[in-house]
KESEMI-402312 format. One line per 8 residues: number of its first residue (from 1); their letters; for each residue x, y, z of C-alpha. Coordinates in pm, whole numbers, plus 50000, padded with zeros to 5 digits. Last residue first. Example, Ala and Ser with C-alpha at 12.3 -4.5 7.8 and 13.67 -1.06 7.14 Angstrom:
# KESEMI-402312
2 = sa = 51367:49894:50714 | 51230:49550:50780 $
//
This chain:
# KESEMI-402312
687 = xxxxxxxx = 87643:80962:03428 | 87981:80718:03239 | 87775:80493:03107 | 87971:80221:03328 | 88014:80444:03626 | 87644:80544:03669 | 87621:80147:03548 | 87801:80004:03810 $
679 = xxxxxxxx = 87636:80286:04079 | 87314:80102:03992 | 87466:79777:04030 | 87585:79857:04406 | 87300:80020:04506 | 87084:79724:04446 | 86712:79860:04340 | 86778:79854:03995 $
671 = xxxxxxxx = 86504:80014:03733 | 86651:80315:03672 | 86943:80173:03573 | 86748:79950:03333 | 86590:80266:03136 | 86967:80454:03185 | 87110:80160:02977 | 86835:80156:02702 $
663 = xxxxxxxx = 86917:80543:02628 | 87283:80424:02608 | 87182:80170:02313 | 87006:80407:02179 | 87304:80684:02164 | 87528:80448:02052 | 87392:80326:01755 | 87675:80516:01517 $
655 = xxxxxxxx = 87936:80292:01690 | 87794:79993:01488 | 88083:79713:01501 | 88244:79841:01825 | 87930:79958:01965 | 87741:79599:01917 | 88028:79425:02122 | 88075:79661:02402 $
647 = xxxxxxxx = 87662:79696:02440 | 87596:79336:02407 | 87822:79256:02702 | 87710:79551:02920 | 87381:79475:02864 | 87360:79105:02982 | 87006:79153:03113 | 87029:78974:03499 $
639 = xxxxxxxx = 87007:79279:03742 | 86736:79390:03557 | 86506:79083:03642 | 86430:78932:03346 | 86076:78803:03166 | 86110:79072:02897 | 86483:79032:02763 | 86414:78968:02433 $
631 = xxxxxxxx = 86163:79231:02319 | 86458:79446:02488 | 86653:79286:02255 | 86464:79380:01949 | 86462:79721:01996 | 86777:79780:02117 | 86885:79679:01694 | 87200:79519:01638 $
623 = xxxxxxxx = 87105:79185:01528 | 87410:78989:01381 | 87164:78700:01373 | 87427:78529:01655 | 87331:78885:01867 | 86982:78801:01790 | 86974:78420:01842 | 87182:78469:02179 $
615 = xxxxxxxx = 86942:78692:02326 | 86649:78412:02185 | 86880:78172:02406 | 86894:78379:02692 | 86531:78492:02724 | 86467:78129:02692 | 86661:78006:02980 | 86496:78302:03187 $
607 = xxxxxxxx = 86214:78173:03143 | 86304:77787:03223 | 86487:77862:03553 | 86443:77507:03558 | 86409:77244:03278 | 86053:77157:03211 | 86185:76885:02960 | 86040:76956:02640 $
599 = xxxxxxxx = 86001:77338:02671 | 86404:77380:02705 | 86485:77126:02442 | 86278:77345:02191 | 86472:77642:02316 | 86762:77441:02321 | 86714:77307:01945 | 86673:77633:01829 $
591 = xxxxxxxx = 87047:77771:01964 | 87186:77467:01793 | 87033:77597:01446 | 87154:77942:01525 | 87510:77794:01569 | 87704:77757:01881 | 88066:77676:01786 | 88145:78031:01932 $
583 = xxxxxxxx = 88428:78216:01763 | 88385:78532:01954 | 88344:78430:02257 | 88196:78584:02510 | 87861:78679:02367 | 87813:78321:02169 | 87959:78164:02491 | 87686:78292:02713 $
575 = xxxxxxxx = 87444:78046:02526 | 87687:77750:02571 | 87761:77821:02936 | 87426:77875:03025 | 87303:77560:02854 | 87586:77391:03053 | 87453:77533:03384 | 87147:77445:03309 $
567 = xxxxxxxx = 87199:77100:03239 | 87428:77037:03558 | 87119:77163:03758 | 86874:76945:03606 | 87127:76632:03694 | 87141:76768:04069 | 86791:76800:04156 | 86682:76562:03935 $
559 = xxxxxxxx = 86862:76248:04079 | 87192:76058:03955 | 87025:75741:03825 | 86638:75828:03730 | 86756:76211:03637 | 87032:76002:03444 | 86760:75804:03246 | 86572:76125:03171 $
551 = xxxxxxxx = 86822:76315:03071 | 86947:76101:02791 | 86919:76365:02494 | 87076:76609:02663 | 87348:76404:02891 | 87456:76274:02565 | 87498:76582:02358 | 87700:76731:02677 $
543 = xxxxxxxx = 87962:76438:02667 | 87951:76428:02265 | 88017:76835:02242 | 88422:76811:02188 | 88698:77031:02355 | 88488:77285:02488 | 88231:77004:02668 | 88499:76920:02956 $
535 = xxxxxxxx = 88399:77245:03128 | 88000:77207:03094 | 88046:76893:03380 | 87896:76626:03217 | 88222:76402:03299 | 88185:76419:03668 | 87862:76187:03650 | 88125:75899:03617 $
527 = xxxxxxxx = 88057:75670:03930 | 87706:75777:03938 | 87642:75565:03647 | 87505:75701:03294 | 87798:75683:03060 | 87893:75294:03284 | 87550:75144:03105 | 87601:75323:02761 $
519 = xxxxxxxx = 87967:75176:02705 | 88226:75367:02824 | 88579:75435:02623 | 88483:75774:02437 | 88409:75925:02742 | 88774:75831:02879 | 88910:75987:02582 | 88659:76316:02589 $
511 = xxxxxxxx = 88710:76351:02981 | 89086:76323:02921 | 89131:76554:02661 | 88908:76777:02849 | 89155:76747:03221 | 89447:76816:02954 | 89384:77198:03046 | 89439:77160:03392 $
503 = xxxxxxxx = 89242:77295:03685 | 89475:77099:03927 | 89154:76983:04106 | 89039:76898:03748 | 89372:76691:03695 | 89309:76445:03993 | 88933:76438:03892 | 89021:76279:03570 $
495 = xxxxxxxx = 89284:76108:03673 | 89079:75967:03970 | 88813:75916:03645 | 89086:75759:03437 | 89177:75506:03667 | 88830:75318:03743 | 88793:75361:03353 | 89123:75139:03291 $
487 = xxxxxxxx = 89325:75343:03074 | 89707:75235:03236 | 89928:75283:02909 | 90287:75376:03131 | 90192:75726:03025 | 89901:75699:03206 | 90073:75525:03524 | 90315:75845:03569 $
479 = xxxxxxxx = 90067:76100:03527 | 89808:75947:03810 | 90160:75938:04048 | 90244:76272:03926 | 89879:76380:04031 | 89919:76261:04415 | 89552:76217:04495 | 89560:75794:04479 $
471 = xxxxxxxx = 89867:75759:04573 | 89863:75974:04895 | 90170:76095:05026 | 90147:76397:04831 | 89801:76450:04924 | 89966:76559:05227 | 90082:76864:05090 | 89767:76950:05008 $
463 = xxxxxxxx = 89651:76902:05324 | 89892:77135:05495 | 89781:77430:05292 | 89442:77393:05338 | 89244:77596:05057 | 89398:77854:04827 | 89704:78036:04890 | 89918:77794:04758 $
455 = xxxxxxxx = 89703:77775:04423 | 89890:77503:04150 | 90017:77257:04452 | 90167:76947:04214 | 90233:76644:04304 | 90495:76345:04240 | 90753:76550:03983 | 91008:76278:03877 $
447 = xxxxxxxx = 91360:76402:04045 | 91449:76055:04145 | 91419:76089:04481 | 91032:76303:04429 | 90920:76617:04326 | 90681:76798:04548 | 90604:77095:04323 | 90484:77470:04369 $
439 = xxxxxxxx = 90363:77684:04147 | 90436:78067:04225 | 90652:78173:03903 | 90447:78138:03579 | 90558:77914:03262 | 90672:77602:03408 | 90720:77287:03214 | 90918:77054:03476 $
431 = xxxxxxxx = 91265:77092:03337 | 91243:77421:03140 | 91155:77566:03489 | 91425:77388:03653 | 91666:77546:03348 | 91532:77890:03446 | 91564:77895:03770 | 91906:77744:03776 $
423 = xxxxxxxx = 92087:78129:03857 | 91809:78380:03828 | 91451:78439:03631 | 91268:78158:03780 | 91439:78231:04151 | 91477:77945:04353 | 91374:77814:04674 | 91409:77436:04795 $
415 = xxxxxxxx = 91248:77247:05106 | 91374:76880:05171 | 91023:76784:05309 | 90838:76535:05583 | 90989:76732:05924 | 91087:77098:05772 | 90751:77095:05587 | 90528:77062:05894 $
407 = xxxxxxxx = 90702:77250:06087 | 90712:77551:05834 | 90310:77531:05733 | 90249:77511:06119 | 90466:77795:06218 | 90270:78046:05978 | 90551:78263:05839 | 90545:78014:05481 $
399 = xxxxxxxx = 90209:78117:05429 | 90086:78459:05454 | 90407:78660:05458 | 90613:78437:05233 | 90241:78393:05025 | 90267:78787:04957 | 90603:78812:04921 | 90562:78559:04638 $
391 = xxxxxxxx = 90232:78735:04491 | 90440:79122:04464 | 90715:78971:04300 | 91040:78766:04414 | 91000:78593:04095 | 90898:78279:04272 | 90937:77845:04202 | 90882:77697:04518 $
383 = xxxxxxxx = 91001:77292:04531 | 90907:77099:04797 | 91150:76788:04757 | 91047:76452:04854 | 91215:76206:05115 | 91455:75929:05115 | 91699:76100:05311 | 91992:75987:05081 $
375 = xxxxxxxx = 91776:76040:04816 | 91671:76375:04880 | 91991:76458:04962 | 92123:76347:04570 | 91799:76525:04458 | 91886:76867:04569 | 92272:76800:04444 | 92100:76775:04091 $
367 = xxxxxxxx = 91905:77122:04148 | 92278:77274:04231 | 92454:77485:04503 | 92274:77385:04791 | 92104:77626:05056 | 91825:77413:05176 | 91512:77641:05256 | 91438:77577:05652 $
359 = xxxxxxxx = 91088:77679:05669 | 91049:77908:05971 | 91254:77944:06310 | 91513:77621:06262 | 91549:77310:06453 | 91280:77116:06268 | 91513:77167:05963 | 91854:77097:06188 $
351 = xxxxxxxx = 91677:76783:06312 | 91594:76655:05954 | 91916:76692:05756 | 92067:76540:06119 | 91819:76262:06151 | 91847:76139:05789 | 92219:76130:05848 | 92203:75959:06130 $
343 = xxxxxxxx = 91975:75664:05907 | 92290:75690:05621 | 92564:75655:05851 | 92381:75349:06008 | 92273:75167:05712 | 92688:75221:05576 | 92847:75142:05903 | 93135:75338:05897 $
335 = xxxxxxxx = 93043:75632:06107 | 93267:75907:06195 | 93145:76193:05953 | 92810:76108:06013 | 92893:76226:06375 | 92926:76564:06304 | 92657:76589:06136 | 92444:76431:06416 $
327 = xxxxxxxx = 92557:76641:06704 | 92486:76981:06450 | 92094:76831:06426 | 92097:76742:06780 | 92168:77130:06838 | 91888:77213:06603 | 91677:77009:06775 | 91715:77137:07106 $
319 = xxxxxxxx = 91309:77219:07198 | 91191:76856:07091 | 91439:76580:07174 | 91268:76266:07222 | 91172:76063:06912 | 91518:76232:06758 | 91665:76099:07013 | 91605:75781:07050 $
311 = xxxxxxxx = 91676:75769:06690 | 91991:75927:06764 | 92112:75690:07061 | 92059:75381:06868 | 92257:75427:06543 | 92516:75571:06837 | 92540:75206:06929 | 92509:75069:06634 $
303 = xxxxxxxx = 92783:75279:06494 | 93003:75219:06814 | 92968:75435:07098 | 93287:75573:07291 | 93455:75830:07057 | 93081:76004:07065 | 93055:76012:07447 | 93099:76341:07502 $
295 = xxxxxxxx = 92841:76463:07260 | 92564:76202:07390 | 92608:76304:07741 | 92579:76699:07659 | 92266:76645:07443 | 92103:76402:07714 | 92180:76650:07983 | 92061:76950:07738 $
287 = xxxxxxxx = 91748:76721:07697 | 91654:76661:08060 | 91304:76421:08048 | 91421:76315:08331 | 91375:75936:08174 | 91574:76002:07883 | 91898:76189:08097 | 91847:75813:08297 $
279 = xxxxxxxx = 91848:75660:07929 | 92140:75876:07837 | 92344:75825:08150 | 92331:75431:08120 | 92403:75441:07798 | 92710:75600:07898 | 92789:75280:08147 | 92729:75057:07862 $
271 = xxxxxxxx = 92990:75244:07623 | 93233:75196:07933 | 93136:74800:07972 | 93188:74747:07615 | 93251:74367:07706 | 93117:74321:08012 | 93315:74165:08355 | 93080:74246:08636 $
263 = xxxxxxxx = 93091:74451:08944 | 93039:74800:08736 | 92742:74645:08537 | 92583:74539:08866 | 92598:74901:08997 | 92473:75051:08670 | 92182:74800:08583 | 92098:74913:08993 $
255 = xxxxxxxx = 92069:75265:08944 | 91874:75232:08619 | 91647:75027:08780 | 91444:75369:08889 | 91387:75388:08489 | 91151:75121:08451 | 90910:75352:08733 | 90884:75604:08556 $
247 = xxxxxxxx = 90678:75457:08237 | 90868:75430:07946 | 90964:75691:07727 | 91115:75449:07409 | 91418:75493:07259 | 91652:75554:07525 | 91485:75289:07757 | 91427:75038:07524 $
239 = xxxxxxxx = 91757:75092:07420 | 91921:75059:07815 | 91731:74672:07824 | 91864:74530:07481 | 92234:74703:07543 | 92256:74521:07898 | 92124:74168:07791 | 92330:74209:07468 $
231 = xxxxxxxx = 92640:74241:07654 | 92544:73939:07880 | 92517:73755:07551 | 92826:73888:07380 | 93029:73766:07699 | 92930:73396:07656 | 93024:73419:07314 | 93370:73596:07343 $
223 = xxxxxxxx = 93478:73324:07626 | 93377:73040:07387 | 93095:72762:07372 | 93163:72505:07624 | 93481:72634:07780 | 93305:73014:07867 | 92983:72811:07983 | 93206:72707:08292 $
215 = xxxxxxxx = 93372:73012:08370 | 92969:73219:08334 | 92822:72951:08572 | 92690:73159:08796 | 92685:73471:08488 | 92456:73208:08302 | 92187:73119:08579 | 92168:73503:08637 $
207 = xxxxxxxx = 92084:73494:08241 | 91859:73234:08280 | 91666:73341:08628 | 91593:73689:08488 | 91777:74044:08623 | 91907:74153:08330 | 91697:73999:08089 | 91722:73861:07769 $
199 = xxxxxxxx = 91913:73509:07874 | 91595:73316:07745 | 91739:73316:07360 | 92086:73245:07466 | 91939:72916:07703 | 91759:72757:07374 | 92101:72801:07193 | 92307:72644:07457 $
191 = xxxxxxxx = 92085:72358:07456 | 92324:72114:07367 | 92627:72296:07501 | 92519:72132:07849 | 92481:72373:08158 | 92074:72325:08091 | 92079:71950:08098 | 92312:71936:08407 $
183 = xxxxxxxx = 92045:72170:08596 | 91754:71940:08474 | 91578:72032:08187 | 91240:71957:08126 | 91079:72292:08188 | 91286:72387:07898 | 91148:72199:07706 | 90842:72327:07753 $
175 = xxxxxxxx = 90883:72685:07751 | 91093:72627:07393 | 90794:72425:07227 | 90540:72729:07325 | 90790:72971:07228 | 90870:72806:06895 | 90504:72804:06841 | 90452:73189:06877 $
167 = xxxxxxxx = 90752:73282:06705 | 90691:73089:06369 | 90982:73264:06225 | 91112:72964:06045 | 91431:73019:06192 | 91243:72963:06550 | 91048:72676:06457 | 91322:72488:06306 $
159 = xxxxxxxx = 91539:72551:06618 | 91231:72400:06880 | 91214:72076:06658 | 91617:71976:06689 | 91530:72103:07098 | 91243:71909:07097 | 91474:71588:06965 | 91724:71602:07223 $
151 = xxxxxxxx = 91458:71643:07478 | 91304:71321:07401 | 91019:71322:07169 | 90750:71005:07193 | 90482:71252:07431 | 90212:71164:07161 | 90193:71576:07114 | 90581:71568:07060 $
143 = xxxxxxxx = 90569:71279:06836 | 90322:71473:06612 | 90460:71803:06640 | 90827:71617:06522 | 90643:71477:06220 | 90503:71774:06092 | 90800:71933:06111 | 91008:71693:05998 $
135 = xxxxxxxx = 90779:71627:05695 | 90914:71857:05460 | 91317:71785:05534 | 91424:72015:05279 | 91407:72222:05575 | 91669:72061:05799 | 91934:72082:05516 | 91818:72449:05469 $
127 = xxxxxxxx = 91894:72477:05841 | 92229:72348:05822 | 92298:72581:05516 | 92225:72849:05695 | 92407:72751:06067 | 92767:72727:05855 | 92629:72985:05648 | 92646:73209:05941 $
119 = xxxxxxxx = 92318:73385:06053 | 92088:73670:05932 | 91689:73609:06004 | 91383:73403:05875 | 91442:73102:05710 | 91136:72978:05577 | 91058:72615:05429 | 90888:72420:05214 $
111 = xxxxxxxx = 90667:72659:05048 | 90464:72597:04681 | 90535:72793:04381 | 90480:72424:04166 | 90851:72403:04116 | 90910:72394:04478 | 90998:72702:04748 | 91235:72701:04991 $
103 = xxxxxxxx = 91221:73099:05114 | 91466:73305:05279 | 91348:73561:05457 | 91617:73879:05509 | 91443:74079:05658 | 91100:74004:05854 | 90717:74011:05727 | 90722:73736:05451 $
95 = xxxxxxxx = 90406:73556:05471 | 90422:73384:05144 | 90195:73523:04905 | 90135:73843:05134 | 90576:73844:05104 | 90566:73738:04715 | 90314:74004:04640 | 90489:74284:04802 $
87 = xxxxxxxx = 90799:74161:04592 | 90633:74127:04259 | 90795:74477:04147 | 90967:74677:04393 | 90948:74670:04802 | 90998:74292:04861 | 91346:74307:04655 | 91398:73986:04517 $
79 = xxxxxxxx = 91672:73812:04475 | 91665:73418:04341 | 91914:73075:04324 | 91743:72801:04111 | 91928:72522:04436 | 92145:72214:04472 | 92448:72327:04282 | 92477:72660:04253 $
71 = xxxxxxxx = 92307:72692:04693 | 92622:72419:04781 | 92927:72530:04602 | 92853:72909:04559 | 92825:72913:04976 | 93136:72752:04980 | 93328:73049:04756 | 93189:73264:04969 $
63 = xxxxxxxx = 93007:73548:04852 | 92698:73440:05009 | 92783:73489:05264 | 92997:73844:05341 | 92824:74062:05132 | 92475:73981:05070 | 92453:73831:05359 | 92540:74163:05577 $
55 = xxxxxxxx = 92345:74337:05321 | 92042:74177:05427 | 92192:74225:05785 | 92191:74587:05746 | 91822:74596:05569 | 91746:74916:05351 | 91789:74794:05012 | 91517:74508:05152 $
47 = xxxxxxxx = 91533:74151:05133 | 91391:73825:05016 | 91671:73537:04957 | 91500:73265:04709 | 91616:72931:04707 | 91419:72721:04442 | 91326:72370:04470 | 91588:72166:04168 $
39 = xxxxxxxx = 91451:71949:03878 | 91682:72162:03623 | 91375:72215:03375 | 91109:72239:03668 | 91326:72485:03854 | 91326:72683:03549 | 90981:72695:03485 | 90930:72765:03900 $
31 = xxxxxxxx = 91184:73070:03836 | 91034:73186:03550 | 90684:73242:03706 | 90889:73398:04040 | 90993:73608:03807 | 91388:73632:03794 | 91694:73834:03889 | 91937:73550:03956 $
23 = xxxxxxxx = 92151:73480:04248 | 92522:73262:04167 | 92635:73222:04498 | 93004:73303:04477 | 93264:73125:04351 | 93070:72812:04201 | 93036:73019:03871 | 93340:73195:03850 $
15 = xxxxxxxx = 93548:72837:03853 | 93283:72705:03593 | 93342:73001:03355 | 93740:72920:03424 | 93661:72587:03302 | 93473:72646:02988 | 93709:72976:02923 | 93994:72660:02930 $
7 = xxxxxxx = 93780:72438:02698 | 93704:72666:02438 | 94085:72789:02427 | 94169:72400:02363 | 93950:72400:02065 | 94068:72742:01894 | 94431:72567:01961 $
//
């Protein structure tokens, strides 16, 4: 019994197998291995999650139960999406730059044939049949060049170019041939496909040559074909003209495509006739005729049709946008198409924002339904975090009034407000580790954050948001790959500076990791002079230790100027630390090896260096006498003594010295020339 069970799930797994095409989700590595093991080319289907036909073949090919027979069976049977993973690399590897492709490739990666384009698998797998064919290309350029192919043959040669989506050849092979035909030749069913791809135009020789024999054709190849080509010689024409503003004079035809569309036989012929309307509303430039013309004719337009209309205009339609914006929702509603729902949808979300005076905050109920629309739209969020305080009114008023700021994110942003002390606030803030109201995010589809805008009010507005769009600024995108393990030094420093723009506090972990990684010839290039800047030195000393005692080879590399100017600047930032800071890592011993570092290496602003550091000795010393800092402090200007500092600290430990240390502060008062410090010290000792 156990046996006979085996055998029936063996048969039924065979029956599931050949019922559908039977596509795998493999390397293209993997796929050659396993095309070597079963000694079959591979079949690989390149598409897009956007692509209508794609899905077309996705869902009504290659689910058929024929379709399973012959690409199982003779065919390693791949997907790939050409915008994830190796899919940009398989379309530059193979020249894939149309959807769906379908590829032929061998066991050693190598092409035999592309398909390019959706089609019946009747017409598929006849195609693949002429593809496996390697050398009938080759072969039929050959013969054609010797003048050996009859017509027969040229057309065979003309339909492999064209599905191969070598347009420019296929046209070449396509004029000649049919420069061959006589006027029997071109009325024969033979070349019926060579005469549907000519038939474009209105008003051209082949499709005027198809409406005189229109009865005749109708026999050969079918009433309903013969009127889907003059159909598609209308609709091709009128969406040019809706889409595109063409120049004047294309749209005084319009007149005539309407007169000749009224004395033929079309299929669609009232949908036609409204296209008509909107691309002669299109050429007036008339919007609220275009508007009003594209509302009434909404139970006339099919998906594509209306697909059409809207992204004509929403290139067009500037001043009514938020009326286009209403048209569009309402017409989501009665779309089927899937692709096409979803691309009017995009326009109507994006029509109502441009629409509206200021930035159009979206008013839904949760974060989560925030990133279901932005994934429908395919777009990032701009998320403002505010307390409604003083700062948030202050950057509504500032910033988000400008009419710039608000076109600009109403067209590329799905713009959300909330409160980080009401409602979600809290939880979003939880979500993306905020601790302070007034940072702003662009978080992306998938509710990952891709950028972040720490300082609204600070710089250009507009081109931070753009960095956004820009892998190699965007810091979520620099976050994203280091957690994934990239530490590549050409990555780190964009991190690096990525994070320093941010002014974030992992920007010294960073430096110190990516520090730590360098060998002695990459420490001292230009390419990662960033890392001696004094603010990555308070995590760990070895960045600023280095620069010391190799100054000379990185004045040789990065210049003098700018190397000498890093140096004091750090120096400063050490010796100021011991007043600032009250745990300062700066020891006495340290402070002794600047001053001697100082006269070694004629470092600027030398004397006043020096004052610094012996300032620093005293204070480090737990000196408290004025005596001995003013001893100190000979060689500075007044304006530069750090009195104040030394003052509030010495007081609070010593409060009895106050009298001398105030005595000292009316000397240098009286030494100032700059109104503005002498009054700071009138108000500081309190005179």
């Amino acid at each position: 019994m156990r046996k006979l069970l085996l055998v029936f799930w063996g048969l039924l797994s065979s029956v599931v197998l050949f019922a559908q095409t039977s596509f795998q989700e493999l390397s293209l590595k993997k796929a050659c291995e396993q095309a070597k093991v079963e000694d079959k080319p591979i079949f690989l289907d390149c598409y897009t999650s956007w692509c209508g036909p794609c899905k077309m073949m996705a869902n009504d090919v290659f689910t058929l139960k024929e379709a399973g027979e012959y690409f199982n069976k003779n065919f390693v049977c791949v997907k790939v999406d050409m915008e994830k993973g190796e899919g940009p690399t398989i379309g530059k590897q193979y020249g894939v730059d149309a959807y769906p492709t379908f590829l032929i490739i061998n066991s050693d990666g190598k092409l035999i044939y592309k398909i390019v384009g959706a089609m019946s698998l009747k017409e598929l797998i006849e195609n693949v049949e002429n593809g496996l064919k390697a050398s009938s290309l080759a072969e039929y350029e050959a013969l054609l060049q010797a003048g050996k192919l009859d017509k027969t043959e040229q057309m065979a040669y003309w339909k492999l170019l064209s599905v191969s989506g070598d347009v420019v050849k296929a046209q070449t092979v396509g004029d000649d041939l049919w420069s061959k035909l006589s006027e029997k030749d071109k009325l024969n069913s033979t070349y019926w496909a060579l005469l549907r791809s000519r038939a474009t135009a209105i008003e051209g020789e082949e499709m005027k040559f198809v409406c005189a024999n229109r009865e005749y054709f109708e026999k050969e190849v079918g009433k309903e074909e013969v009127g889907k080509l003059i159909y598609n010689s209308f609709i091709t024409e009128l969406n040019m003209m809706i889409v595109y503003q063409l120049p004047a004079k294309k749209y005084e035809k319009i007149s005539a495509i309407k007169s000749l569309l009224e004395s033929l036989d079309v299929p669609r012929k009232e949908a036609l006739l409204k296209m008509t309307e909107l691309a002669e509303a299109r050429g007036n430039y008339d919007e609220k005729v275009f508007l009003d013309v594209l509302e009434a004719s909404l139970n006339v337009l099919d998906d594509t049709e209306k697909g059409t209309v809207f992204e004509g205009a929403k290139l067009f339609i500037s001043y009514s946008r938020k009326r286009l914006g209403e048209i569009a929702l309402r017409t989501v509603e009665c779309i089927k198409d899937e692709v096409e729902k979803n691309d009017v949808a995009r326009i109507a979300f994006t029509s109502r924002r441009m629409g509206n005076d200021g930035v159009y905050w979206e008013n839904l109920e949760t974060w989560e339904k925030v990133i279901v629309q932005a994934g429908l739209e395919q777009k990032y969020i701009f998320l403002n975090i505010h307390n409604n305080g003083q700062t948030s009114k202050l950057i509504d008023e500032k910033l988000f009034a400008q009419k710039e700021v608000a076109d600009y994110l109403n067209k590329f942003f799905i713009n959300y407000k909330v409160n980080i002390e009401e409602g979600e606030g809290p939880k979003i803030a939880r979500r993306y580790g905020i601790v302070v109201p007034n940072v702003m995010f662009i978080i992306d589809e998938e509710g990952n954050i891709r950028h972040k805008i720490p300082n609204a009010l600070k710089g250009n507005f507009i081109e931070q948001l753009k960095e956004a769009f820009d892998d190699n600024k965007a810091s979520g995108v620099f976050e994203a790959k280091y957690a994934m393990g990239n530490r590549s030094p050409e990555f780190m420093i964009k991190y690096l500076a990525s994070l320093s723009e941010l002014a974030s506090p992992k920007a010294s972990l960073i430096a110190v990791e990516l520090f730590a990684s360098l060998n002695d010839e990459q420490r001292t290039s230009p390419e990662f002079w960033m890392l001696y800047n004094p603010q990555f030195s308070m995590i760990s000393s070895d960045m600023k230790n280095y620069l010391f005692s190799h100054i000379q080879k990185f004045r040789e590399k990065i210049g003098t100027e700018k190397v000498d100017q890093t140096v004091v600047n750090q120096i400063y930032s050490d010796l100021s630390g011991v007043l600032y800071k009250p745990n300062s890592r700066c020891s006495i011993d340290e402070i002794n090896k600047t001053i001697q570092f100082i006269k070694q290496y004629n470092i600027p602003n030398a004397q006043q260096l020096l004052c610094y550091a012996h300032i620093a000795k005293l204070f480090k010393s737990k000196v408290s006498s004025v005596k001995d800092y003013k001893k100190a402090c000979k060689g500075l200007r007044p304006e530069d003594i750090p009195f104040a500092d030394l003052y509030a600290n010495i007081f609070v430990v010593e409060p009895e010295r106050r009298d001398e240390w105030e005595a000292w502060g009316k000397e240098i008062m009286e030494a100032l020339t700059d109104p503005k410090y002498i009054q700071w010290y009138k108000q500081f000792l309190q005179l």
